[in-house]
N, C-alpha and C positions, 0 to 999 in steps of 0.2 A: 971581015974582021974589023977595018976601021970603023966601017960604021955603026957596030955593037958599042966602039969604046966610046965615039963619039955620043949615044944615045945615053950610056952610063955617066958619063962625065956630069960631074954637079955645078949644079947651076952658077956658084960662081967663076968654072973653068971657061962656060960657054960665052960665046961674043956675046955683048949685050943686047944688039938687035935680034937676036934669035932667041933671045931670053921668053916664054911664057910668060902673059900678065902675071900668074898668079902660082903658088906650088901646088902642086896636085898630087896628094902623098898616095904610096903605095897602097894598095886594097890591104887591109889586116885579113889575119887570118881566120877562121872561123870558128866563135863561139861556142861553148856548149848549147845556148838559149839557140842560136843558128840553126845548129846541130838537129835539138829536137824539134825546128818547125818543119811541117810539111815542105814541098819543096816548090808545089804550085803556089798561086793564088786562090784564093776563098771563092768559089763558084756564088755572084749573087743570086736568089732565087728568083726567078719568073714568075711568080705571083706576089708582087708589091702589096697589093690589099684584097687579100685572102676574105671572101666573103666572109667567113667565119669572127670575126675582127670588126665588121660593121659596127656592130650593135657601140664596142668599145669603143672604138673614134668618134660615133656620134657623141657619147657620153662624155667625152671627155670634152669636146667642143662645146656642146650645150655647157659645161662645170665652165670652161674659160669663160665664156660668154656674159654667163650669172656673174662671176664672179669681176668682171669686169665693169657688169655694170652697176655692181655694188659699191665697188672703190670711186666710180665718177661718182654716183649718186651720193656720198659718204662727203666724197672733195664738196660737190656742190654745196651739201648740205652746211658742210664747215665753213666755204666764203660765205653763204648769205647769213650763217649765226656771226658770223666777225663781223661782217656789211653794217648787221641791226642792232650790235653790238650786245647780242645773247652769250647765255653762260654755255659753254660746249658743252657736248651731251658724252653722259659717261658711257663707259665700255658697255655697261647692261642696257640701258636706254637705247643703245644703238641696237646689241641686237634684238631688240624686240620691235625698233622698227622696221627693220631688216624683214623679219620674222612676217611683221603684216603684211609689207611689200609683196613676200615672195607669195603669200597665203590668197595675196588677190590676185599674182598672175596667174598662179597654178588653181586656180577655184574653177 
């Protein structure tokens, strides 16, 4: 029985060397949102990359890829017109050289 009171007793009753770094409050009670989750954890699935899904990951890579190399090619494009001190190329000018760029990879 001492040793219930003693474990109850708040922290500023208790000697200070025995004191907890830090307070560590009681668990709350539970939620309704609690309530309705399941009560395991989410099973991950054993097929990380479901053949079916190929075709989409390449596609999406190849898109990063293009589209990365449009934005360096775009930067370059902009220092060497500041370099030679040319007039910047409008939004349309751009995508139409864009447009040949990609017309001679894919040809």
């Amino acid at each position: 029985k001492e040793n219930k009171q003693q474990e109850e007793a708040p922290a500023s009753r208790v000697d200070p060397d025995e004191r907890p770094a830090s307070y560590i409050p009681k668990k709350p009670p539970p939620s309704l949102v609690d309530l309705l989750l399941p009560p395991g954890k989410p099973v991950p699935p054993t097929d990380l990359l479901n053949p079916a899904c190929w075709p989409q990951i390449a596609g999406a890579t190849v898109a990063r890829i293009i589209h990365r190399f449009k934005r360096l090619r775009n930067e370059l494009d902009d220092s060497l017109r500041l370099i030679r001190e040319l007039p910047r190329l409008t939004v349309k000018q751009r995508r139409e050289r864009e447009l040949i760029a990609s017309r001679r990879v894919f040809s």
